[in-house]
N, CA, C and O atoms as a CHARMM CRD file, in Angstrom:
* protein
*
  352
    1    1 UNK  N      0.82300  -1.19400   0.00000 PROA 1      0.00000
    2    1 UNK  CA     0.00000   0.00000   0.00000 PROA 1      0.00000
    3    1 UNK  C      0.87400   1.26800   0.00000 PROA 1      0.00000
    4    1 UNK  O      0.57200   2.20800  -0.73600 PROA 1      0.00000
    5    2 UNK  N      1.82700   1.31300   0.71400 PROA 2      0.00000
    6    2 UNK  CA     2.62500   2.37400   0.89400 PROA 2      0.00000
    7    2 UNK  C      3.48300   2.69200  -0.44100 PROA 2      0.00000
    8    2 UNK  O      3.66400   3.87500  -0.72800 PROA 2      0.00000
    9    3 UNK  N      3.88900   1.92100  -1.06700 PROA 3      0.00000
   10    3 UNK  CA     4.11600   1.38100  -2.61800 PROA 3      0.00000
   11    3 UNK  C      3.63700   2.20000  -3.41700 PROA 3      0.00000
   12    3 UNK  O      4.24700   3.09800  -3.99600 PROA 3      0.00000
   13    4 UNK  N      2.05100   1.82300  -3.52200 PROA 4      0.00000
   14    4 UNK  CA     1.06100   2.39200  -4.58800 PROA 4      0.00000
   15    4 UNK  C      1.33700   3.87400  -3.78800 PROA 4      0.00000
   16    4 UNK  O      2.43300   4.34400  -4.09200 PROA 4      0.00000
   17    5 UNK  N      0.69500   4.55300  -2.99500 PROA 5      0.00000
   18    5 UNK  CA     0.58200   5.81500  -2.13800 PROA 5      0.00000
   19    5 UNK  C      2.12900   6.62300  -2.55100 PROA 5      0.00000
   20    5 UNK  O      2.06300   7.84600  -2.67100 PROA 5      0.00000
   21    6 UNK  N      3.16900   6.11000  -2.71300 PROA 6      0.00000
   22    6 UNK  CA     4.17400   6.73300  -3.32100 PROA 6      0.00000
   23    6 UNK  C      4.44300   6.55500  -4.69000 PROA 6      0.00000
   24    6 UNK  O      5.56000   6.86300  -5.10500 PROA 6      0.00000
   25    7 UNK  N      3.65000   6.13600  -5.40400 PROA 7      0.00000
   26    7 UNK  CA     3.45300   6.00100  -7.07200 PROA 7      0.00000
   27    7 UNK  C      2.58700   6.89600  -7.25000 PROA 7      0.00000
   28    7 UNK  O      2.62200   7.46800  -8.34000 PROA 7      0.00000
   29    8 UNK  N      1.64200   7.26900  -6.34900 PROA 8      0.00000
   30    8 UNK  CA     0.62000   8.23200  -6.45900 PROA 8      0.00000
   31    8 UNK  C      0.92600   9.68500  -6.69100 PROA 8      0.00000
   32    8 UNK  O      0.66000  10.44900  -7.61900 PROA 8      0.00000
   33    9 UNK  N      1.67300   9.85000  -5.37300 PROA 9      0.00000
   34    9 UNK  CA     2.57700  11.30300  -5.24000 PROA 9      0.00000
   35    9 UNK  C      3.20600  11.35900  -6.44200 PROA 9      0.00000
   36    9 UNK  O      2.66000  12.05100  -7.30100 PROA 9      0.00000
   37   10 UNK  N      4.13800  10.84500  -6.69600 PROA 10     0.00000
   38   10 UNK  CA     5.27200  10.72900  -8.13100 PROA 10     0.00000
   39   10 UNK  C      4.70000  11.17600  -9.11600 PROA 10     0.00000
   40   10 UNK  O      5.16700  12.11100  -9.76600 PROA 10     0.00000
   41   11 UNK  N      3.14400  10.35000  -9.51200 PROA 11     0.00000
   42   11 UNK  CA     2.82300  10.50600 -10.51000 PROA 11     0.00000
   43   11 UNK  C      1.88400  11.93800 -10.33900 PROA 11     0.00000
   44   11 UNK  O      1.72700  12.59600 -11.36700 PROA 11     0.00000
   45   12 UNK  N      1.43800  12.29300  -9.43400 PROA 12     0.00000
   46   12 UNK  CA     0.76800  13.70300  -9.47300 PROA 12     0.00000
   47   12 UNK  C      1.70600  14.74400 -10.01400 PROA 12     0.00000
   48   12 UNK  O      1.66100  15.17300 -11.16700 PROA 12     0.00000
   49   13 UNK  N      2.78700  15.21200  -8.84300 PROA 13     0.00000
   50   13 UNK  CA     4.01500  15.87100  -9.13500 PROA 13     0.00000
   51   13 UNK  C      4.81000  15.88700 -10.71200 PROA 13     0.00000
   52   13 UNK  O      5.45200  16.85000 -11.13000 PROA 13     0.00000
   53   14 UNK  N      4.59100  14.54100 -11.48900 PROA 14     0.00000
   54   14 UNK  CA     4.73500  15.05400 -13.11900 PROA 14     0.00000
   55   14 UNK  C      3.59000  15.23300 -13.86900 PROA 14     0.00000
   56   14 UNK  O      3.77500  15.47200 -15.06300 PROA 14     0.00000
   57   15 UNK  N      2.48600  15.17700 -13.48100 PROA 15     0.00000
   58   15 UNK  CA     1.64200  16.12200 -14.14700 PROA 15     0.00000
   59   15 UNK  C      1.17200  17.01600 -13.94500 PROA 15     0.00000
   60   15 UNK  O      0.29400  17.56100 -14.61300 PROA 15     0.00000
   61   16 UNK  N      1.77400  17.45200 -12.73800 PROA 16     0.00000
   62   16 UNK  CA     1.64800  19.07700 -12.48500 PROA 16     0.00000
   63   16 UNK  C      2.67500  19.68400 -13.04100 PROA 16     0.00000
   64   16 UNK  O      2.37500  20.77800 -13.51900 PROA 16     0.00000
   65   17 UNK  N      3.59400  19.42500 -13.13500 PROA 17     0.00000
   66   17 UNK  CA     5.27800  20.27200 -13.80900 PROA 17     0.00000
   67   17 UNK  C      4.48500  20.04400 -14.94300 PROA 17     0.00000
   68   17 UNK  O      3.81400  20.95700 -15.42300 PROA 17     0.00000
   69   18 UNK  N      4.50000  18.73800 -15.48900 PROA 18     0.00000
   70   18 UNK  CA     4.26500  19.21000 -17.41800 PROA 18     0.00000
   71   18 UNK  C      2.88500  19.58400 -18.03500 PROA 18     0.00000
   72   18 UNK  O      2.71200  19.73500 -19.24500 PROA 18     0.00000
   73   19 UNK  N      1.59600  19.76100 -16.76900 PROA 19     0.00000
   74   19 UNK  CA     0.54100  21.26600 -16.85400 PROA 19     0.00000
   75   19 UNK  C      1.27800  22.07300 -16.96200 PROA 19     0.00000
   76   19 UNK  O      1.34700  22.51200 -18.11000 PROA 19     0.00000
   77   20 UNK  N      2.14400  22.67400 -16.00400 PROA 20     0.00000
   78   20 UNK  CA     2.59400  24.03500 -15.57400 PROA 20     0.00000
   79   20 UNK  C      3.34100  24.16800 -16.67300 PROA 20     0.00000
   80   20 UNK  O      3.34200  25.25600 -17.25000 PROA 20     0.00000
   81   21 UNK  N      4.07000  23.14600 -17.13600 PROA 21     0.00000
   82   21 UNK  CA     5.09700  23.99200 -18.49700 PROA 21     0.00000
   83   21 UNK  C      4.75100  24.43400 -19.77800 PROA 21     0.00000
   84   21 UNK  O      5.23700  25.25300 -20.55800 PROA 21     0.00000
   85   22 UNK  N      3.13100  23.17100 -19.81000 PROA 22     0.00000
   86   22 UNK  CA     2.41300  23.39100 -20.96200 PROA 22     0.00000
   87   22 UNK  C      1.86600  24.74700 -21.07200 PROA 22     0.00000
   88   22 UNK  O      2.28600  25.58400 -21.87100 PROA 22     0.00000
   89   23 UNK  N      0.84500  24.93900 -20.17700 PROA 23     0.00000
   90   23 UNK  CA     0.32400  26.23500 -19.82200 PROA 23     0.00000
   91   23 UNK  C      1.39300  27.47900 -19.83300 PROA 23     0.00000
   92   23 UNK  O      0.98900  28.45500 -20.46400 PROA 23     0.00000
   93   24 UNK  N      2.48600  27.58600 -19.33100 PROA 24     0.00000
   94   24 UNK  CA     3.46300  28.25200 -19.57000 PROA 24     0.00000
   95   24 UNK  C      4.43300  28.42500 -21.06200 PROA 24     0.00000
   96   24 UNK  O      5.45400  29.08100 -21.26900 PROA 24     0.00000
   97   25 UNK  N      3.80100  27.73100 -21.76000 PROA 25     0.00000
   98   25 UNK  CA     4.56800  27.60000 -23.07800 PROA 25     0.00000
   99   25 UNK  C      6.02400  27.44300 -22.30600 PROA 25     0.00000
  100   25 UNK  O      6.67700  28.48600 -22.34800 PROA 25     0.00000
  101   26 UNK  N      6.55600  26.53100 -21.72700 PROA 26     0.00000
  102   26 UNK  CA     7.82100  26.67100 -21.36300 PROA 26     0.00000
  103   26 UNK  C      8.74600  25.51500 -21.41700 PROA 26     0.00000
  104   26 UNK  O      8.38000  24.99700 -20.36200 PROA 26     0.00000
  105   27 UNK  N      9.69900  24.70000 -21.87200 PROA 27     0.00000
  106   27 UNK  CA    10.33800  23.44300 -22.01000 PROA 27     0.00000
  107   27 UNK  C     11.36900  23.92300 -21.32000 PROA 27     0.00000
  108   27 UNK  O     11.77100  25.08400 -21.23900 PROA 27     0.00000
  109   28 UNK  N     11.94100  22.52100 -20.61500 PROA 28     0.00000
  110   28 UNK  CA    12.83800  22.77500 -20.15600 PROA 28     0.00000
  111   28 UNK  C     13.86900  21.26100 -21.24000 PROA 28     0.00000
  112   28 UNK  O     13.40800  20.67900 -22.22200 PROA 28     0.00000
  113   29 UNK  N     15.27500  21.01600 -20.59900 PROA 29     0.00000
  114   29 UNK  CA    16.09600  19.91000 -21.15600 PROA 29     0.00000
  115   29 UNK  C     16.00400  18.29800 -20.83200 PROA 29     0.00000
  116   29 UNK  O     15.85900  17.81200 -19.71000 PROA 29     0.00000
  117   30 UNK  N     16.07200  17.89300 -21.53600 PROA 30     0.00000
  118   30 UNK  CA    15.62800  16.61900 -20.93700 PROA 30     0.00000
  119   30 UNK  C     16.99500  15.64600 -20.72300 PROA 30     0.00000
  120   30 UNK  O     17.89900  16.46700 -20.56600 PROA 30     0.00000
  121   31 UNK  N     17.47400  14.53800 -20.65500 PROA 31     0.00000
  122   31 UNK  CA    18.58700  13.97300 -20.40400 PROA 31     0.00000
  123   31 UNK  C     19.70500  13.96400 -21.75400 PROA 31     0.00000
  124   31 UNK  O     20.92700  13.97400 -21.60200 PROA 31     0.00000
  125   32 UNK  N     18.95700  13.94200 -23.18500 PROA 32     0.00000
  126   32 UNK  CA    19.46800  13.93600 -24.24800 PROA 32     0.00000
  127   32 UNK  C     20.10700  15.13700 -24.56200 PROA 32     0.00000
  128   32 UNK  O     20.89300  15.15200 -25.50900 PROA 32     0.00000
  129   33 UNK  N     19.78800  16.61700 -23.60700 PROA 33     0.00000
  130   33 UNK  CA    19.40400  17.57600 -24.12900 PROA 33     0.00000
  131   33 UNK  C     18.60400  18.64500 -25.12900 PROA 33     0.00000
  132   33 UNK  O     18.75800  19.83000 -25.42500 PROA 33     0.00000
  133   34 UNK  N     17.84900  17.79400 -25.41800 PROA 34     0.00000
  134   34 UNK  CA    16.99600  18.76000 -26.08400 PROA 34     0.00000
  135   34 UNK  C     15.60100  18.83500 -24.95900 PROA 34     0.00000
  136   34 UNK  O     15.20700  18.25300 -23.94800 PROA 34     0.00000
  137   35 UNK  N     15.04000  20.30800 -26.16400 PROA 35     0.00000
  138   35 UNK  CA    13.90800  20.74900 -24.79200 PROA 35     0.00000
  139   35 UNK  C     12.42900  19.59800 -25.24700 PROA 35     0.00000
  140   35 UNK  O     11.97700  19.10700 -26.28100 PROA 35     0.00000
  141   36 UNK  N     12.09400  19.58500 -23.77700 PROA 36     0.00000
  142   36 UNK  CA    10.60900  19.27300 -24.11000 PROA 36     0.00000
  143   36 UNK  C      9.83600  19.69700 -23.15400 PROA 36     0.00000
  144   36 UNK  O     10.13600  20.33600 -22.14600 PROA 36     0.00000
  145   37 UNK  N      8.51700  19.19400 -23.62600 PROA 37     0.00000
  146   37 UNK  CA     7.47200  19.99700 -22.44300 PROA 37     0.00000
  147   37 UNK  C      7.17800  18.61600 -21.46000 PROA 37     0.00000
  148   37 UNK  O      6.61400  18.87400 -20.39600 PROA 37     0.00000
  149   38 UNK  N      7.38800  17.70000 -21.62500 PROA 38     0.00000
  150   38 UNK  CA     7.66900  16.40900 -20.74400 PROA 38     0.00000
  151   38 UNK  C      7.95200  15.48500 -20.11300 PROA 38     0.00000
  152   38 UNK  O      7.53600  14.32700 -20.08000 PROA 38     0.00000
  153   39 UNK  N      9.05200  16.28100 -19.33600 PROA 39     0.00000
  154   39 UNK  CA    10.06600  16.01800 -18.41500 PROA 39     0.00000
  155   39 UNK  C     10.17000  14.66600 -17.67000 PROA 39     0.00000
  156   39 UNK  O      8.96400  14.61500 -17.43300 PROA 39     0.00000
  157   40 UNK  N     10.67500  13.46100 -17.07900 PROA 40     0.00000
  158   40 UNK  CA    10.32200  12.45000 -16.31800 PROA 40     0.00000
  159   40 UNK  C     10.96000  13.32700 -14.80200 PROA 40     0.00000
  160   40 UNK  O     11.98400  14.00600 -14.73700 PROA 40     0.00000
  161   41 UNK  N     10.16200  13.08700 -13.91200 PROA 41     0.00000
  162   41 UNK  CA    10.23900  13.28900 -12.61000 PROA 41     0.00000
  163   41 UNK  C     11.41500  12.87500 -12.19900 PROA 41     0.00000
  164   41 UNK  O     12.12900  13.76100 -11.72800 PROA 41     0.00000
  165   42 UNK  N     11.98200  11.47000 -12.23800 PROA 42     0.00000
  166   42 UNK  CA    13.27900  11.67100 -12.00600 PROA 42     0.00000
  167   42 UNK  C     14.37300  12.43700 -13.13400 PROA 42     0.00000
  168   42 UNK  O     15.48900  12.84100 -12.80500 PROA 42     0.00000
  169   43 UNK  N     13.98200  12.50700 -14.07900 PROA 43     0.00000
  170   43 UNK  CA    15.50300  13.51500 -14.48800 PROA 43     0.00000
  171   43 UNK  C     15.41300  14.71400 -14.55000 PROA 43     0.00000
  172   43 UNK  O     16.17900  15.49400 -15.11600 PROA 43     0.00000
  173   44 UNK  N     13.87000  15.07300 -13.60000 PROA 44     0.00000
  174   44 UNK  CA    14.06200  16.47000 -12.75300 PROA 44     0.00000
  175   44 UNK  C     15.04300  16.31500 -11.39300 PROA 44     0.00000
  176   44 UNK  O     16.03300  17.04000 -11.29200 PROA 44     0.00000
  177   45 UNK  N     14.77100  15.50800 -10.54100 PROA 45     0.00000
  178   45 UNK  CA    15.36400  15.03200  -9.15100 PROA 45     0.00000
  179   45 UNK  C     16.75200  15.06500  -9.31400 PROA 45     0.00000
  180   45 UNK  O     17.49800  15.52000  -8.44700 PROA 45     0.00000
  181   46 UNK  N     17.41200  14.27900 -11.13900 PROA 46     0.00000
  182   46 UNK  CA    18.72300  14.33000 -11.13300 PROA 46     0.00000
  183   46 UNK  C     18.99400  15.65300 -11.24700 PROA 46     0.00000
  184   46 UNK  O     19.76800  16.06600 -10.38300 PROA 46     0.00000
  185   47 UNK  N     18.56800  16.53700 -12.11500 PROA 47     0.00000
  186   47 UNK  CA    19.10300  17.76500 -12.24900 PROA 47     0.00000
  187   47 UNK  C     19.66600  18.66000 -10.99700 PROA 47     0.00000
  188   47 UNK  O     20.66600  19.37800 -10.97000 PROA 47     0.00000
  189   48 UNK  N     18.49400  18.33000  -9.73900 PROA 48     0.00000
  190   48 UNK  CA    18.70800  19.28800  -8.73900 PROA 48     0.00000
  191   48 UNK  C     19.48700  18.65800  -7.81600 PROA 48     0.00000
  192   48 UNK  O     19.45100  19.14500  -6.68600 PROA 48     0.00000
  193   49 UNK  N     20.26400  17.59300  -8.01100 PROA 49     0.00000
  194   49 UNK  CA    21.37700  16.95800  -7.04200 PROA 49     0.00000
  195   49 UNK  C     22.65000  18.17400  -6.45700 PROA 49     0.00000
  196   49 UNK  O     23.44300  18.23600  -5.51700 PROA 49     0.00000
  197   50 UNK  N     22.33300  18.89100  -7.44400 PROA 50     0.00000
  198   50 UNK  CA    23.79600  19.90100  -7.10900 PROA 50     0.00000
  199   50 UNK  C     23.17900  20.97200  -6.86800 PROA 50     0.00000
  200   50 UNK  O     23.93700  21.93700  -6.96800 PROA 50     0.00000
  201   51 UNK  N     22.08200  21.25700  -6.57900 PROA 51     0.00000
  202   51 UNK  CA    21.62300  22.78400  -5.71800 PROA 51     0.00000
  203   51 UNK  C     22.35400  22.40500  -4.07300 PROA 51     0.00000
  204   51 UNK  O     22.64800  21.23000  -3.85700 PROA 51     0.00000
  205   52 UNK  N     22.61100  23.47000  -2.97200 PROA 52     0.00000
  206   52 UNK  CA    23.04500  23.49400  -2.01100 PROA 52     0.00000
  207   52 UNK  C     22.61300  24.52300  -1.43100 PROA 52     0.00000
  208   52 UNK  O     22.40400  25.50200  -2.14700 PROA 52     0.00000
  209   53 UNK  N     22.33400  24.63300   0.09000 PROA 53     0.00000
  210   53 UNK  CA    21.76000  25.67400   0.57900 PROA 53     0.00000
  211   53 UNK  C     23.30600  26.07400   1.79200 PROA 53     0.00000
  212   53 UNK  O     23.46200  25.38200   2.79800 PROA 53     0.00000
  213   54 UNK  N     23.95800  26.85400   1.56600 PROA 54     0.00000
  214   54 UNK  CA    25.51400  27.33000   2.04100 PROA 54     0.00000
  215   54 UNK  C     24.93500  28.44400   3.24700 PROA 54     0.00000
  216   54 UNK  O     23.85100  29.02700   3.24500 PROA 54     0.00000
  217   55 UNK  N     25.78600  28.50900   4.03400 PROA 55     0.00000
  218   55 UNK  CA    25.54500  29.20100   5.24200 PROA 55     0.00000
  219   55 UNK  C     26.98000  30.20300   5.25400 PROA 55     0.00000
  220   55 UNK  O     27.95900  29.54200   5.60000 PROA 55     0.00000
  221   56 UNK  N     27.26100  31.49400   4.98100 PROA 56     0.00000
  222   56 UNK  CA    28.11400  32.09300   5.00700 PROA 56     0.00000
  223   56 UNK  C     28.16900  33.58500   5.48700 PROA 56     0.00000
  224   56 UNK  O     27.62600  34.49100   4.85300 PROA 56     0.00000
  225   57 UNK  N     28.93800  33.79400   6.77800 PROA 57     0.00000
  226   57 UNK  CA    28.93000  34.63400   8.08300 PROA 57     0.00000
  227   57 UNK  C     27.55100  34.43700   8.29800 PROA 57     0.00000
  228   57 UNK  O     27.26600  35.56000   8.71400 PROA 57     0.00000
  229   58 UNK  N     26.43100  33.76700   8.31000 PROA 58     0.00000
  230   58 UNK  CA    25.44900  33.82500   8.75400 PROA 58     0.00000
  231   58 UNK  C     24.19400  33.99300   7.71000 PROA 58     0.00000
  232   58 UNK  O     23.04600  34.11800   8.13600 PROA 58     0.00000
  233   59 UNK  N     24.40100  33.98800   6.77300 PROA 59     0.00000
  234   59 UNK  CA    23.56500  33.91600   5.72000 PROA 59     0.00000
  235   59 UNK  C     23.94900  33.41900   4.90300 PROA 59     0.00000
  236   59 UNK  O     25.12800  33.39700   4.54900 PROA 59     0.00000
  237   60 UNK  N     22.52400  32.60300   4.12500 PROA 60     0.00000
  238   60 UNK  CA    22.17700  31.38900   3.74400 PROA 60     0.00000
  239   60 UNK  C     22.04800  32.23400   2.17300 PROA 60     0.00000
  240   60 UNK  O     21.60600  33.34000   1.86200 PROA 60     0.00000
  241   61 UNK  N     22.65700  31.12400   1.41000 PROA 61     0.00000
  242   61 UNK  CA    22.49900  31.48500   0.00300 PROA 61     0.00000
  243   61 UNK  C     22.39100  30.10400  -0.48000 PROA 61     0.00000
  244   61 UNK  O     22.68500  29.12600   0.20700 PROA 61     0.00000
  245   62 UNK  N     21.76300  30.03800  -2.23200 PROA 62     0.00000
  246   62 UNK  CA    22.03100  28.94100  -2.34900 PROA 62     0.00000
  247   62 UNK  C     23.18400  28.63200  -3.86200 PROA 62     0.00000
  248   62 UNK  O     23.43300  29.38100  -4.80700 PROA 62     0.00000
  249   63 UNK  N     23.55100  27.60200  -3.63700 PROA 63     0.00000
  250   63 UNK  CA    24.80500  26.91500  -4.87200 PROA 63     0.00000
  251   63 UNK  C     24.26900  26.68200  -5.42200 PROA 63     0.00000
  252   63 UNK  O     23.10800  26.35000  -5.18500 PROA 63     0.00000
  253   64 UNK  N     24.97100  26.73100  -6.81200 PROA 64     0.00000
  254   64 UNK  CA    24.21800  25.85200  -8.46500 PROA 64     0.00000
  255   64 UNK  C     22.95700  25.99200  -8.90100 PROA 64     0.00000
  256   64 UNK  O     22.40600  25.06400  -9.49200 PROA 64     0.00000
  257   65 UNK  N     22.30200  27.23300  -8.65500 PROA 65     0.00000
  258   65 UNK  CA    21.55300  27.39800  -9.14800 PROA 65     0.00000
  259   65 UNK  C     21.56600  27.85600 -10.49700 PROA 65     0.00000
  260   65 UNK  O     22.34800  28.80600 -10.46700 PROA 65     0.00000
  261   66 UNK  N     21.18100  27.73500 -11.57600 PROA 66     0.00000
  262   66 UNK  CA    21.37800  27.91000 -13.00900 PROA 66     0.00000
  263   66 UNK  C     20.28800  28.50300 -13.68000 PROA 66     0.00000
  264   66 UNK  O     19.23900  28.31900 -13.06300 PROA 66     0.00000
  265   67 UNK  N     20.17700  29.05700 -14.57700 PROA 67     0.00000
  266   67 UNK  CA    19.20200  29.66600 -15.03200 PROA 67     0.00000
  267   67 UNK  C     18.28600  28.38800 -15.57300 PROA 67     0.00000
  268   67 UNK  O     17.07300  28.59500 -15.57400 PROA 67     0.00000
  269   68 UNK  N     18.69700  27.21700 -15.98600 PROA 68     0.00000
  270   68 UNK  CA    17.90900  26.20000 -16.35700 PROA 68     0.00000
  271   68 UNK  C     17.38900  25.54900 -15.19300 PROA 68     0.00000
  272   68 UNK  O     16.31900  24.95300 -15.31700 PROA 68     0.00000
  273   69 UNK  N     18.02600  25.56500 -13.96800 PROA 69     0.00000
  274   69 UNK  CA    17.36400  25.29000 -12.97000 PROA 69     0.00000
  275   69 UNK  C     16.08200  26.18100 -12.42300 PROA 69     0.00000
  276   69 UNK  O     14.95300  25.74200 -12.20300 PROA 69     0.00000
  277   70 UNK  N     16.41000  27.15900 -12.30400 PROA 70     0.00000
  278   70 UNK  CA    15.01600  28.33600 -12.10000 PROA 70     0.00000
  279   70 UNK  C     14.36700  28.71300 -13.00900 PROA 70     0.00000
  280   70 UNK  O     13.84800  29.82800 -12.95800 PROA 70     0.00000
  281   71 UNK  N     14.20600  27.86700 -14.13200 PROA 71     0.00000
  282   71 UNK  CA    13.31900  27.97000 -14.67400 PROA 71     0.00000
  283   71 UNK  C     12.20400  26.71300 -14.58200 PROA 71     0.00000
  284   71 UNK  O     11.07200  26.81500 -15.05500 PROA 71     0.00000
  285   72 UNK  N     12.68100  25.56900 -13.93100 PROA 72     0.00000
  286   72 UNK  CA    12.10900  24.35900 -14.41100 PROA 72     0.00000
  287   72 UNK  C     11.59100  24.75300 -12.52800 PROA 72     0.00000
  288   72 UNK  O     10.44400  24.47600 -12.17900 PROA 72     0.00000
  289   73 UNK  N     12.52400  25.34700 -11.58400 PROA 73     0.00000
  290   73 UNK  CA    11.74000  25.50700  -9.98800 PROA 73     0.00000
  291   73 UNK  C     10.32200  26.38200 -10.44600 PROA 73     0.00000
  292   73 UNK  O      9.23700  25.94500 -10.06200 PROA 73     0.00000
  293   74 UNK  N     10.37800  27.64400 -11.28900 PROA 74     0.00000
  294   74 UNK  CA     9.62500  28.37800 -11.77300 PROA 74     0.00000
  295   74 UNK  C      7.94900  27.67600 -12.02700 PROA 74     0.00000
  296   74 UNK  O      6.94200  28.33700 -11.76800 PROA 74     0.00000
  297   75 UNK  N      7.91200  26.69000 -12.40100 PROA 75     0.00000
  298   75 UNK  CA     6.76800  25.74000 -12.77200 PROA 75     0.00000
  299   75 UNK  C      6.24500  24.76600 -11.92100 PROA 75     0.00000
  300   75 UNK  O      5.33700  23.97500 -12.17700 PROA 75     0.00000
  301   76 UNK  N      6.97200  24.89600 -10.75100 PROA 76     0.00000
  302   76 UNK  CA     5.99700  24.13700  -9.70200 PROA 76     0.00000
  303   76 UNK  C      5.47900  25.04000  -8.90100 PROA 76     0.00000
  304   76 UNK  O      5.36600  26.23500  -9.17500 PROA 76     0.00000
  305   77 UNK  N      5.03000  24.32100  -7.53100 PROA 77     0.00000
  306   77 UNK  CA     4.08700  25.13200  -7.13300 PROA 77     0.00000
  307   77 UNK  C      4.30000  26.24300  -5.74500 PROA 77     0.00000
  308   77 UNK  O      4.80400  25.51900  -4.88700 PROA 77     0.00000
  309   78 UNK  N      4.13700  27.72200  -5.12400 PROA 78     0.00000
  310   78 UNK  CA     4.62700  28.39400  -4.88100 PROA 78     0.00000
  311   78 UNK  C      5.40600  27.70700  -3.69900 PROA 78     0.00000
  312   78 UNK  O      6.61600  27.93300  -3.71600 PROA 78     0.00000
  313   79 UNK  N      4.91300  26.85600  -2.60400 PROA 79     0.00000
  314   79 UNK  CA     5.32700  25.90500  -1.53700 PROA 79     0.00000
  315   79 UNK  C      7.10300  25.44500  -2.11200 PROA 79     0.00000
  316   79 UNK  O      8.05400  25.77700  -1.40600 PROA 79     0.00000
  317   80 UNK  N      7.30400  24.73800  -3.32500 PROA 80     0.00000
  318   80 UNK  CA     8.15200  23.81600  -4.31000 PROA 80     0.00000
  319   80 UNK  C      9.45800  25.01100  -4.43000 PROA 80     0.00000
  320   80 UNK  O     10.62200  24.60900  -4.44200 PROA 80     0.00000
  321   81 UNK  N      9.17900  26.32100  -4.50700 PROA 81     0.00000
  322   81 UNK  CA     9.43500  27.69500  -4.90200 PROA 81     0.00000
  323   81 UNK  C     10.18000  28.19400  -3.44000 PROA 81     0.00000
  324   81 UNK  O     11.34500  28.56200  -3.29400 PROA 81     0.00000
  325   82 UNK  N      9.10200  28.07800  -2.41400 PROA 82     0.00000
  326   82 UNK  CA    10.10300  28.71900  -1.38900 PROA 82     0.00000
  327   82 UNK  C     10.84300  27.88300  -0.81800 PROA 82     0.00000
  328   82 UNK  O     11.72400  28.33200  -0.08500 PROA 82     0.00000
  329   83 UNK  N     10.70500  26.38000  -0.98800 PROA 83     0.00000
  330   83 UNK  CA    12.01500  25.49500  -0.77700 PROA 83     0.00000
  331   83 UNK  C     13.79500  26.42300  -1.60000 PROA 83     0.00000
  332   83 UNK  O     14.79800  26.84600  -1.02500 PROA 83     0.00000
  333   84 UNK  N     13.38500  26.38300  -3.22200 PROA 84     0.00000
  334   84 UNK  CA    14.70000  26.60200  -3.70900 PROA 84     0.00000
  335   84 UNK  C     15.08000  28.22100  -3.51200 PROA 84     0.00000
  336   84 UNK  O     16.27500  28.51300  -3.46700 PROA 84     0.00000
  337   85 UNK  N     14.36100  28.97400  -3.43000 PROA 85     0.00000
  338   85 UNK  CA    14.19600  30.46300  -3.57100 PROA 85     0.00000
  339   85 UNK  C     14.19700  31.27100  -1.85600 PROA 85     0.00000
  340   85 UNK  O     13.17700  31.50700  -1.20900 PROA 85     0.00000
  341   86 UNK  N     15.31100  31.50700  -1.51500 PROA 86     0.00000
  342   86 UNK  CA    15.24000  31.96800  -0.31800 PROA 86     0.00000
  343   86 UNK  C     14.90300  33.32900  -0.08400 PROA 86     0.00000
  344   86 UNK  O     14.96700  33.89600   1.00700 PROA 86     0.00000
  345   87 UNK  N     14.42000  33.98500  -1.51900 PROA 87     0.00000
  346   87 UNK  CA    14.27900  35.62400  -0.81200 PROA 87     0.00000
  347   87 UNK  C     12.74700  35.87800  -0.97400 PROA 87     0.00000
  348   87 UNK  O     12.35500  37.02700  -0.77400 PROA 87     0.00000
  349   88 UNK  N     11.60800  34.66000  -1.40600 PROA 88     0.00000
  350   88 UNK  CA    10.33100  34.36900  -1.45900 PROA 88     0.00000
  351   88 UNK  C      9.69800  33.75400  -0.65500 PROA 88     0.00000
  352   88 UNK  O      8.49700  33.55600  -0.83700 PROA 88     0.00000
């Protein structure tokens, strides 16, 4: 059960990104590199392996963020947003 219930989530979460990108006219890269509007959920997950949230004299910034990365954070949902986006 717990199985299915996390196939569930998974599968919501990519059809909300590839609503949001559709609706957005927006593609992002896919593993081959080229763009599409239909991303697989994990080779979103791989992409963001190298974001980092750094703590320096006391403030928090974050690493590796890329313009291809904030664009593909850009399309989820505002909650998804103030995870990667610390000044929102």
């Amino acid at each position: 059960m717990l199985m299915g219930l996390s196939l569930l989530v998974y599968t919501l979460g990519q059809r909300q990104l590839r609503a949001n990108l559709k609706q957005n006219n927006t593609k992002v890269k896919n593993n081959t590199g080229k763009l599409t509007d239909k991303p697989t959920l994990p080779w979103i997950f791989q992409c963001f392996q190298g974001i980092h949230v750094v703590i320096i004299n006391g403030v928090k910034q974050i690493s590796n963020l890329t313009d291809s990365r904030l664009t593909t954070i850009n399309n989820f949902s505002k909650s998804c947003q103030r995870y990667y986006i610390l000044s929102g």
